[in-house]
C-alpha positions, 0 to 999 in steps of 0.5 A: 558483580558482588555476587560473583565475588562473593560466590567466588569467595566460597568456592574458587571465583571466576580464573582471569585470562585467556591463553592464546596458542596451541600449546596452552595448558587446558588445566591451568587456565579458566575458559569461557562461554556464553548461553543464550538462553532464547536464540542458539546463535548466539551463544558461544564456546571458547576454544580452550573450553572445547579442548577442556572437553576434548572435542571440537567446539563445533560440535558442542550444544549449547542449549541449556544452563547444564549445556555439559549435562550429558557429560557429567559423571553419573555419581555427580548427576544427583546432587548437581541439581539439574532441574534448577532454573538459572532464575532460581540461583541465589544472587544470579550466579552459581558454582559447582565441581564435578566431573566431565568425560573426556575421550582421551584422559577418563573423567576431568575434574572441573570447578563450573563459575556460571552467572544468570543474566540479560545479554544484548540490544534484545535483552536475551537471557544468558548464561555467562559462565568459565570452567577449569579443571581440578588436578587434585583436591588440593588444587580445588582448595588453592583456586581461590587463592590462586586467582586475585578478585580483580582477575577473577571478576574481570574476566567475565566481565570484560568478555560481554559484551553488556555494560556491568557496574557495580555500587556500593550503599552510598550509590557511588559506582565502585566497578565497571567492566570494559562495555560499560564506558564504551556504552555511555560514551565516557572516559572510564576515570569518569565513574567516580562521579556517579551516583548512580548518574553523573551531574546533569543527567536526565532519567525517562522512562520507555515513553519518554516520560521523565523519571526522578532520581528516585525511580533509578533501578540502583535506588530501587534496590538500595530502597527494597533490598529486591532484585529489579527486573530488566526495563527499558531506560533512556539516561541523557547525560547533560541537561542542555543535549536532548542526545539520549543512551537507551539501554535495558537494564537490571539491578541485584542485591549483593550479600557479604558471603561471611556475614550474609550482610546486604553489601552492594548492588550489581547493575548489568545493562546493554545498549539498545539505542538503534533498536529503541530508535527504529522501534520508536519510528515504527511506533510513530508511523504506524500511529500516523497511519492509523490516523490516516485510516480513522480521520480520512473522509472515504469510508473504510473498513477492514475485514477479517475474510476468513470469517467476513468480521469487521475488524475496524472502521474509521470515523466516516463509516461510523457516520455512513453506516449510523452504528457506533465503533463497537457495534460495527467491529461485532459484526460481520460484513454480511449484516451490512451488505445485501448481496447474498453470502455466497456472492461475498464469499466469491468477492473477497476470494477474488481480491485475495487472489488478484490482490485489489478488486472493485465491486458494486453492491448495495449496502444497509444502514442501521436507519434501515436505508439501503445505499449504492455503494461502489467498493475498492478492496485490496488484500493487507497483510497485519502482524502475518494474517491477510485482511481486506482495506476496503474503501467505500464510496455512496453512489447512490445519489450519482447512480440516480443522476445517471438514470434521471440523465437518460430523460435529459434529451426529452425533458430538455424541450420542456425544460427550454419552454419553461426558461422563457418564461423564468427570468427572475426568481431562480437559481439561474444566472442571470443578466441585465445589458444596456445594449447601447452603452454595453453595460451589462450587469451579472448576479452571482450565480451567473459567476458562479457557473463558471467558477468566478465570485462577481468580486473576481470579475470586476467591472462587467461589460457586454466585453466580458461575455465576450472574452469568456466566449468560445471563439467559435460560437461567437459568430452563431450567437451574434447571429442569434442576437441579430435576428432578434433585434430584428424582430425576427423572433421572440426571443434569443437563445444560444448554446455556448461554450463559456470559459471556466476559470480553471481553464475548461469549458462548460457549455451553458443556454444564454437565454434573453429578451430585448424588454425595452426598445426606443420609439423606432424599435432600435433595443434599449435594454435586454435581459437573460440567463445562463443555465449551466448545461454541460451535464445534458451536452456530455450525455448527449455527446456519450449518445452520440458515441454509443450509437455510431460505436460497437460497445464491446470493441470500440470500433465503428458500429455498422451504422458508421461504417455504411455512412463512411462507405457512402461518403467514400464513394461520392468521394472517390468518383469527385476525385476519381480514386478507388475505393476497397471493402474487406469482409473479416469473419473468424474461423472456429471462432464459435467452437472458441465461445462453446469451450471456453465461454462468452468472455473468453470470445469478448476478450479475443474480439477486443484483441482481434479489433485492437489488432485490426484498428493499428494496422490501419491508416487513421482514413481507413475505417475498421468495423465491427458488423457484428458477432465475429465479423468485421469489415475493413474501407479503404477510400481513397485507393491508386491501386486498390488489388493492394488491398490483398497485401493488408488481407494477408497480413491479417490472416497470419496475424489472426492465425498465431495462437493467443494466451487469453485467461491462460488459455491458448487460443487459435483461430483463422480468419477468412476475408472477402475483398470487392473494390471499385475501380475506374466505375461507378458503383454503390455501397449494396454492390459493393457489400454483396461481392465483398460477401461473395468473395467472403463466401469463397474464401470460407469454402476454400478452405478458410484462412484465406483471402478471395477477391471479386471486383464490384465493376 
């Protein structure tokens, strides 16, 4: 501010006020406007300024410093030094006198009071200025005495919207202008106190970090004599609130204008708590996500997919992979993957279009091992440009526990043999009961299997195998027991169920034999194990699925439905019901697969049987016999010529067009209808009239349904 009143002193200083109303006298009055030098919105012309001018303040360009250069009278042109940086002024402000086109009067002569400086939360660079016009030469030599010093600063200053305080050499804040208590929070009286911050008040730097009073941009300059460029600052004015005021701040020398004397220092600041705070809350959450990505146990990567680069890797994967963080971050995923380069390429083009994709591959490890590894990618965006988080999992190991359970079946046989004969010794449960007092005794990992310490289970008892027993396989396992203390086998074996104790089952081999028995044969005490058996069940129970299921549907395979078809007509002839076939073959379906492609054909088969299997009572059977033909069994029927009401349901259904990957797809469905009704017949009669009356259906002109009785 003391460069502005020095300055002011030269030639004229800054004219105080605003003239409100139409009928203001443009010549009489100083009127302002503010040049943000970084963002065009937010500068401002006052009104009076404009018709200082002559024309509409909206059609005024402020874009520069000289935003009225193109104004300017050419003769003052040369000297006015246009090419002068607002940062070059001397002390930050500047005065000139020219003279400006007007469209009504010729040339206006006007004194220009402008002032370099850091506006809003941003800290923009500004331009801050006022302009009045000159009548005559003695109307320019009287300005300055016209205009007190308080008028003159206090019109700039108290039309900012940034805090201003002025200090003298004591540090002790002789000025402020109107922004500058609001800012702070204090009662403008309260200034008088400070030097440069009131009692108690805390300094930190943009961190955090306390400062000393030293460090204050005041006693900076009142140390150097230099100017102390805008930094971020938090003041905290009482030593017991942890409330701080953020603000950018920046500091001047002042000179004396007559003695050239070092005089006083001129702060500026403006309020950018908000902005510090939401900054400061960005800064931590992304902290926080960068420890999530670096410290979570999953294998992660991210990739540049324009040029396939690492661009980082969290601590698992510098441990999965055996290179170190800078080795990784070198390279490219194509140095890791064993897939070929165009694979990849179509891989990440993938996920960048659909946004998430999975895929397997196989990776190698810097030991030179090669890993099955499953990938889970999805397309992030950083700072505007696209990357790839991939998450990778080892497979290698499950994908080896896969294939040996394909052997499980067979090698079960052996496996049972091998148990008989291996009590003691392994890594089996194992059990000891006192048959005639019930006592029974466990070791650890017998607890174990089913997710109990022997500390957990307490006192133990042929009760607490009991308990933990499946309710229906109870009754077998007695049976089992019995035969065996009988004499009847050598040995006693039974695949149960136990409770597990987070609730689920798991199927184990209880396997034992009676080693002491009294003279009369009665059995004194037995021993056993348990073998947890639940992966071989749920492999056997996935066989058991895949051979009576159609992979690609889901819907009963032909076996099933042959062995449904048999077990409906015994039924039907006990309970003297009918019982209908429906053969489904698609129309055009071929021309679907040659033009549009196999899958293409898989995703409407899967549509058609979903379509098929809700349509359907949970007694019916719908099957797929294969390629595109399906065959419906309705048991259990009253009146089975019904059976063409569903038929033409199917028909136009199947026959509305479908959207499958874009593509609109149309077919028909032809059906041939058989049934039996109060007389015996089989399955092979029932199936050649359902494909008899299929035929006829096709070479009536398809889509259509025809019906042959099977008796």
């Amino acid at each position: 501010m003391n460069a502005l009143y020095h300055a002011g002193q030269q030639s004229g200083g800054f004219a105080a006020g605003i003239v409100d109303g139409e009928n203001a006298t443009v010549s009489a009055v100083s009127v302002i406007y503010c040049v943000d030098l970084e963002e065009a919105q937010g500068s401002y012309i006052s009104a009076n300024c404009a018709r200082l001018l002559g024309v509409a303040a909206s059609t005024v360009i402020l874009d520069s410093a000289n935003w009225w250069h193109d104004r300017v009278h050419p003769d003052d042109r040369t000297r006015l030094k246009l090419d002068q940086l607002p940062e070059e002024w001397p002390g930050g402000a500047i005065i000139r006198q020219f003279r400006l086109r007007h469209p009504d009067r010729g040339w206006v002569h006007v004194v220009d009071h402008a002032m370099f400086t850091a506006m809003g939360p941003k800290g923009h660079r500004a331009v801050v200025g006022s302009m009045r016009a000159l009548h005559d030469e003695q109307d320019g030599a009287d300005l300055h005495a016209s205009q007190t010093l308080q008028e003159r600063t206090e019109f700039i200053l108290d039309h900012v919207a940034e805090g201003v305080l002025v200090y003298d050499l004591n540090g002790h804040v002789q000025q402020h202008n109107a922004a500058a208590p609001r800012i702070f929070g204090v009662d403008p009286a309260g200034f008088s106190g400070w030097h440069p911050l009131p009692d108690g008040a805390r300094l930190l730097d943009e961190t955090g970090a306390p400062l000393t009073p030293d460090d204050h941009p005041v006693n900076v300059v009142l140390r150097t004599g230099v100017a102390f460029d805008a930094a971020i600052i938090g003041i905290c004015q009482s030593s017991i609130t942890n409330q701080t005021i953020w603000v950018r701040m920046q500091a001047i020398p002042a000179h004396n204008p007559d003695t050239g004397e070092f005089d006083s220092i001129v702060t500026s600041f403006s309020d950018i708590t908000d902005v510090y705070t939401v900054e400061e809350a960005m800064a931590e959450r992304e902290s926080i996500y960068r420890q999530m990505f670096l410290h979570n146990p999953a294998i992660k990567l991210l990739i540049d997919p324009a040029t396939g680069r690492i661009h980082d890797a969290n601590t698992a994967a510098i441990a999965f992979y055996g290179y170190s963080h800078e080795q990784l971050c070198h390279m490219t995923i194509s140095d890791i993957n064993v897939q070929s380069d165009a694979q990849l390429g179509l891989a990440m083009q993938q996920t960048l279009q659909d946004g998430a994709a999975s895929f397997s591959f196989h990776h190698r490890l810097a030991n030179g091992d090669v890993r099955d590894v499953e990938v889970n990618t999805g397309a992030i965006r950083i700072h505007g440009k696209e990357f790839l988080h991939s998450i990778i999992f080892d497979v290698t190991e499950r994908n080896d526990y896969a294939h040996r359970l394909e052997q499980a079946n067979e090698e079960l046989v052996i496996e049972r043999q091998r148990l008989d004969e291996i009590i003691r010794g392994t890594n089996a449960g194992t059990w000891e009961w006192n048959v005639q007092t019930g006592e029974m005794r466990f070791n650890e990992r017998w607890a174990e299997i089913i997710g109990y310490t022997l500390e957990e289970l307490g006192k133990t008892s042929v009760d607490t195998w009991r308990n933990l027993c499946h309710p229906d396989d109870l009754a077998q396992s007695d049976r089992l027991l019995s035969e065996h203390f009988a004499g009847q086998s050598s040995y006693y074996q039974c695949e149960c169920r136990i409770r597990h104790k987070n609730g689920e089952w798991v199927w184990v081999l209880d396997r034992g034999r009676v080693f002491d028995r009294a003279a009369d044969g009665t059995p004194l005490r037995m021993s056993g194990t348990h073998s947890d058996i639940t992966p071989s069940k749920t492999i056997e129970a996935q066989i058991r699925q895949m051979a009576l299921t159609d992979p690609l549907t889901g819907l009963a395979n032909r076996h099933l439905f042959n062995d449904r078809l048999d077990q409906a007509i015994r039924l039907s002839e006990r309970i003297k019901q009918n019982v209908a076939m429906l053969l489904l073959d698609l129309d055009w379906f071929k021309e679907v697969n040659d033009t549009y492609g196999h899958p293409v054909g898989d995703k409407l088969l899967i549509e058609i049987a979903s379509f098929l299997k809700s349509r359907f009572r949970d007694a019916d059977v719908v099957a797929r016999l294969g390629g595109d033909e399906f065959a419906i069994l309705l048991p259990a029927m009253a009146n089975p010529e019904e059976a063409q009401i569903p038929a033409a349901r199917i028909i136009q259904e199947i026959g509305r067009p479908r959207m499958i990957d874009g593509v609109e797809i149309t077919v028909g469905a032809s059906i041939g209808i058989s049934y039996c009704k109060g007389c015996e017949c089989n399955a092979d009669v029932l199936y050649r009239k359902a494909d008899r009356a299929l035929y006829l259906a096709k070479r009536g002109g398809r889509n259509t349904y025809r019906t042959i009785p099977a008796c």
